[in-house]
C-alpha positions as CSV (number, residue, x, y, z in Angstrom):
1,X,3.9,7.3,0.3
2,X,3.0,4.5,-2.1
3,X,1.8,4.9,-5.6
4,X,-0.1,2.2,-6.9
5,X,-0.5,2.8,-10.7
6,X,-3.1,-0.3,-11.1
7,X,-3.4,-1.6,-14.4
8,X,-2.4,1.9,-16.1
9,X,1.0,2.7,-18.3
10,X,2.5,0.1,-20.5
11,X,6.6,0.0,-19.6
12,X,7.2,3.0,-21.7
13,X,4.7,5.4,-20.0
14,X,5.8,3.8,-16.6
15,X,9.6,4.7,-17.1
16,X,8.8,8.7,-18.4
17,X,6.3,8.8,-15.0
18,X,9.4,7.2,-12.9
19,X,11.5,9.4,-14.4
20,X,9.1,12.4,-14.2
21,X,8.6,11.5,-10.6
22,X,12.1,11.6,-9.4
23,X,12.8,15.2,-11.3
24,X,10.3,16.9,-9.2
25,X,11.6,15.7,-6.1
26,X,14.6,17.0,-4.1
27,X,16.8,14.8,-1.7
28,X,15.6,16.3,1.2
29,X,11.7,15.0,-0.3
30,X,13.4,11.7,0.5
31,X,15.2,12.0,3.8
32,X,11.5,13.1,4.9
33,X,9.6,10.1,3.4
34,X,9.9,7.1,2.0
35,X,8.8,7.1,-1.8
36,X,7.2,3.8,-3.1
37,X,5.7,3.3,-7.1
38,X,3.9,0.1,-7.6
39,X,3.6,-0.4,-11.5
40,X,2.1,-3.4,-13.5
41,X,3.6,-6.4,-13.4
42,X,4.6,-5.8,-17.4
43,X,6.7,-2.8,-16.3
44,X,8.6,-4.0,-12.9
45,X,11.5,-4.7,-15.0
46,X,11.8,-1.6,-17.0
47,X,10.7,0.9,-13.8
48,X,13.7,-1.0,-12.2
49,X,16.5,-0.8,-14.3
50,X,15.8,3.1,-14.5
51,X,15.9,3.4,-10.8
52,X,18.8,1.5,-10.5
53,X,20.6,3.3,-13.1
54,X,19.6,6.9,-12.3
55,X,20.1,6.4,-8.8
56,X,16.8,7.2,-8.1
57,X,15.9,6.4,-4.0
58,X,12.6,5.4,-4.9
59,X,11.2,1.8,-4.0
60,X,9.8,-0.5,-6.3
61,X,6.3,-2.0,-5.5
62,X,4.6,-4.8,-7.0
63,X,0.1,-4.6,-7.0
64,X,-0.4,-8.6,-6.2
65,X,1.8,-11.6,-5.5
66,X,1.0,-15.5,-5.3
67,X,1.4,-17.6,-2.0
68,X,3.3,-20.4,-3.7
69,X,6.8,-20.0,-4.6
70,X,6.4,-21.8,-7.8
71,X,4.5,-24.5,-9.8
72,X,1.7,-24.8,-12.3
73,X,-0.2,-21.1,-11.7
74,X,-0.8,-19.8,-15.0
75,X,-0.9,-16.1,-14.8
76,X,0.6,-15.9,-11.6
77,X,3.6,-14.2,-9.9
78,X,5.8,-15.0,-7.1
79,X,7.3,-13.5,-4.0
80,X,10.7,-14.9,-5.4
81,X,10.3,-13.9,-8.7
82,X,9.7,-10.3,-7.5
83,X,12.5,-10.3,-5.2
84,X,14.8,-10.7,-7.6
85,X,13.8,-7.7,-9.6
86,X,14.5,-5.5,-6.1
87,X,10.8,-5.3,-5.1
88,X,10.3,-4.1,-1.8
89,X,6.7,-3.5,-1.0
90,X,4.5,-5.7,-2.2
91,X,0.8,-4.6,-1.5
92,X,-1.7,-7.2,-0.9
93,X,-5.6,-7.7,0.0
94,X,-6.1,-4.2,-2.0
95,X,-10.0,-3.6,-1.9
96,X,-10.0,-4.5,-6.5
97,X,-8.9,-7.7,-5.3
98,X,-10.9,-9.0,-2.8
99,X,-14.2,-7.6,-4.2
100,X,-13.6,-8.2,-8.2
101,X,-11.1,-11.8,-7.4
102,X,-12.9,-13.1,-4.9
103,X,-9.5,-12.7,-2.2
104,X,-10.3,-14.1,0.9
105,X,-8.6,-13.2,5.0
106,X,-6.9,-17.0,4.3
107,X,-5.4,-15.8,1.0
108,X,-4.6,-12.1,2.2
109,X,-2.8,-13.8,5.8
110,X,-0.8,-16.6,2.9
111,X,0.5,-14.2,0.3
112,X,1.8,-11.8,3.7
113,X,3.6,-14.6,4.5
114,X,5.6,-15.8,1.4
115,X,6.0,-11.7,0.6
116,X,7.5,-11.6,4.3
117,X,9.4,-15.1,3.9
118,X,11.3,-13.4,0.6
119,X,12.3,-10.3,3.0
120,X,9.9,-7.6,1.2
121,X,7.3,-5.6,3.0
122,X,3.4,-6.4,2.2
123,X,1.3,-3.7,2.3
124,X,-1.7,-5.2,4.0
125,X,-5.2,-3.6,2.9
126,X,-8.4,-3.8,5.1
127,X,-11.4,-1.7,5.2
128,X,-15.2,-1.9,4.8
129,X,-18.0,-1.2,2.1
130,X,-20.4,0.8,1.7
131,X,-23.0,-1.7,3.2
132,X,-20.8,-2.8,6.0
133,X,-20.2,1.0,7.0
134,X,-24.1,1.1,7.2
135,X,-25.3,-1.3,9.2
136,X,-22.4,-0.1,11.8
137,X,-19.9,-2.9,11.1
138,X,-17.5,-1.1,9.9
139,X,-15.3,-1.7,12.6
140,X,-15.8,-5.3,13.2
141,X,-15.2,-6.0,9.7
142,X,-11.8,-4.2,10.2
143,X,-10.3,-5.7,13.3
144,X,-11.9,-9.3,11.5
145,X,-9.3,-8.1,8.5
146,X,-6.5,-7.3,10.6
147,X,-6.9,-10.2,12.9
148,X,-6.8,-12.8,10.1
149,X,-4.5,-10.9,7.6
150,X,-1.9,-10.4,9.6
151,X,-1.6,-13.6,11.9
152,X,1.6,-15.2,12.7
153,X,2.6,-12.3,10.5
154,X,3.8,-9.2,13.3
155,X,7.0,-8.2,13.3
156,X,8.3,-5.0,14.7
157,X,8.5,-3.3,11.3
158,X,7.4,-6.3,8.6
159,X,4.2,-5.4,7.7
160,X,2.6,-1.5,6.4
161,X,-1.2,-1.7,6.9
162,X,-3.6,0.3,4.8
163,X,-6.8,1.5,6.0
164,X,-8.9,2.1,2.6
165,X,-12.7,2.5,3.6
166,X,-13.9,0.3,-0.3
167,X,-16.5,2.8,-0.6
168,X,-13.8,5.4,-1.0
169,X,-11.7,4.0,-3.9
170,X,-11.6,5.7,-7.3
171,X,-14.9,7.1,-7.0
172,X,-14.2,10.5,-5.6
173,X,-16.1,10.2,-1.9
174,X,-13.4,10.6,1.2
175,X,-13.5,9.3,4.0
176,X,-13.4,12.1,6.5
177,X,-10.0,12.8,8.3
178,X,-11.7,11.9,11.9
179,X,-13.2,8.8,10.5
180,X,-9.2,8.0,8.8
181,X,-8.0,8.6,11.7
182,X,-10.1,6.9,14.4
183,X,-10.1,3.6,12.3
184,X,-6.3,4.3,12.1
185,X,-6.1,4.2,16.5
186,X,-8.5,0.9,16.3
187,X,-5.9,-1.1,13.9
188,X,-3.2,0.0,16.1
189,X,-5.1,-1.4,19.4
190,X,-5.8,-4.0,17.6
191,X,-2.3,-5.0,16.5
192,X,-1.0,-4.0,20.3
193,X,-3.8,-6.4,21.1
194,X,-1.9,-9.5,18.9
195,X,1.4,-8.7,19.4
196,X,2.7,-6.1,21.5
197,X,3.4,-2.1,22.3
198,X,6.4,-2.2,20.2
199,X,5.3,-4.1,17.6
200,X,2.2,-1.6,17.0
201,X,3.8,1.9,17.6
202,X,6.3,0.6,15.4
203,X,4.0,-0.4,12.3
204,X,3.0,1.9,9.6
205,X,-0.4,2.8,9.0
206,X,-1.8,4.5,5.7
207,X,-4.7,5.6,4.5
208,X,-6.0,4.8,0.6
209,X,-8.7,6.4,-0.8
210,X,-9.6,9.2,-3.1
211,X,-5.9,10.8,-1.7
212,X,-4.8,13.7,-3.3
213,X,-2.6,17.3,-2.9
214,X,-5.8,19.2,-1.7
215,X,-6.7,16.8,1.2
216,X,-3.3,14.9,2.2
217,X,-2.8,17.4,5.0
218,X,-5.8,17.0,6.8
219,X,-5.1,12.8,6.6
220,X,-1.7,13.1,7.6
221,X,-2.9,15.3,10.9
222,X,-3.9,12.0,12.7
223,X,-1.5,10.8,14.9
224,X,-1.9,7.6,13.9
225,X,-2.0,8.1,10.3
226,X,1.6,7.7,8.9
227,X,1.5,7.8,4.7
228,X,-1.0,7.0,2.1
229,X,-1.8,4.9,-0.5
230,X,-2.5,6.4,-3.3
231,X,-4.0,5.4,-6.8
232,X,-5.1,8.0,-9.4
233,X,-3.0,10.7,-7.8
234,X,0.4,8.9,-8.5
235,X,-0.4,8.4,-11.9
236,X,0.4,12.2,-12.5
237,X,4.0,12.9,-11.2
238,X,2.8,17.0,-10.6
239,X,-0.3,15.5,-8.2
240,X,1.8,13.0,-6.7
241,X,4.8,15.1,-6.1
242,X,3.0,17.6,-4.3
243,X,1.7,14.9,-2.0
244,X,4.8,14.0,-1.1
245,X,6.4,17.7,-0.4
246,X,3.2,17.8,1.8
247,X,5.9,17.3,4.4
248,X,8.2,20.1,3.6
């Protein structure tokens, strides 16, 4: 289950949601799933030292990442730079950044590669708009995603993929569980397709959008549905707590 907090929570609010977070979780919450918070960039540091220090076993999860290692970027962040504060997922090609940055397949496919080439996992995003969904594209748009996102990047557990239908983000419409979890089985033919069995039954597939306590159960029924990605859920440790004792 990742949390992606967006650009919510200055480093102060981020370490009392961390910390939050972890006291409504038991160790056996943990052996079940893995536990992922992506934070702004401004409070990587501060999320953690508190993890580290409290022993928390929650990952650390960066929103974005540059393709270039270093050089003359201004605003920018790189795979290194995250690496060395223990980032381990790093999600990249989310919806907010293609639609409102103008991301492209070419920049989603190079910043999976110099995430992957520091040794942390990108959490690739693909899924269609409102428009696409329409006109019945939905699916070619997707595999077109996956196909250029993720090439010469397979790897029998490298990569998490994210199905998040753009339509569904932050504005309160789900997608419904069948649609989850059909799209869910195409990405998995379609990596099978580039790479191989293994490769494909052994890559993670969530589902973003709208996710929350009332309606994670009838997501995570899909066989091919294996954790979410989840935005204004995680920003309340009660809501996102609950969606990870879903598994209990």
């Amino acid at each position: 289950m990742v949390g992606n907090w967006k650009m919510n929570a200055n480093h102060l609010e981020a370490i009392q949601m961390v910390q939050k977070l972890s006291y409504r979780l038991d160790p056996g919450d943990y052996d079940r799933v893995d536990v992922v918070v992506a934070p702004a960039f401004t409070a990587l540091r501060s999320v953690q030292i508190v993890i580290e220090q409290d022993h928390m076993p929650i990952g650390l999860g960066a929103q974005d990442v540059h393709w270039e290692p270093e050089g003359a970027y201004t605003g920018e962040v790189s795979a290194p730079m995250l690496a060395k504060l223990g980032v381990g997922h790093v999600i990249v090609g989310h919806s907010e950044r293609r639609q409102m940055f103008g991301e492209t397949d070419e920049t989603v496919n190079r910043k999976t590669r110099a995430v992957l080439d520091t040794g942390m996992v990108p959490v690739v995003c693909v899924g269609e708009n409102l428009g696409e969904r329409e006109e019945g594209r939905a699916e070619e748009v997707v595999i077109g995603q996956v196909r250029a996102g993720l090439n010469r990047n397979l790897g029998i557990g490298s990569v998490v993929v994210a199905y998040e239908p753009v339509w569904a983000i932050g504005t309160g419409r789900n997608a419904l569980p069948d649609d989850a979890g059909v799209m869910a089985e195409m990405i998995r033919e379609t990596m099978r397709d580039m790479a191989d069995t293994d490769v494909a039954e052994g890559t993670r597939l969530l589902y973003g959008g709208s996710v929350n306590a009332g309606n994670i159960k009838d997501f995570m029924a899909k066989r091919h549905v294996d954790g979410a990605l989840v935005g204004g859920a995680s920003l309340d440790p009660d809501s996102f707590a609950a969606i990870v004792r879903y598994f209990r």
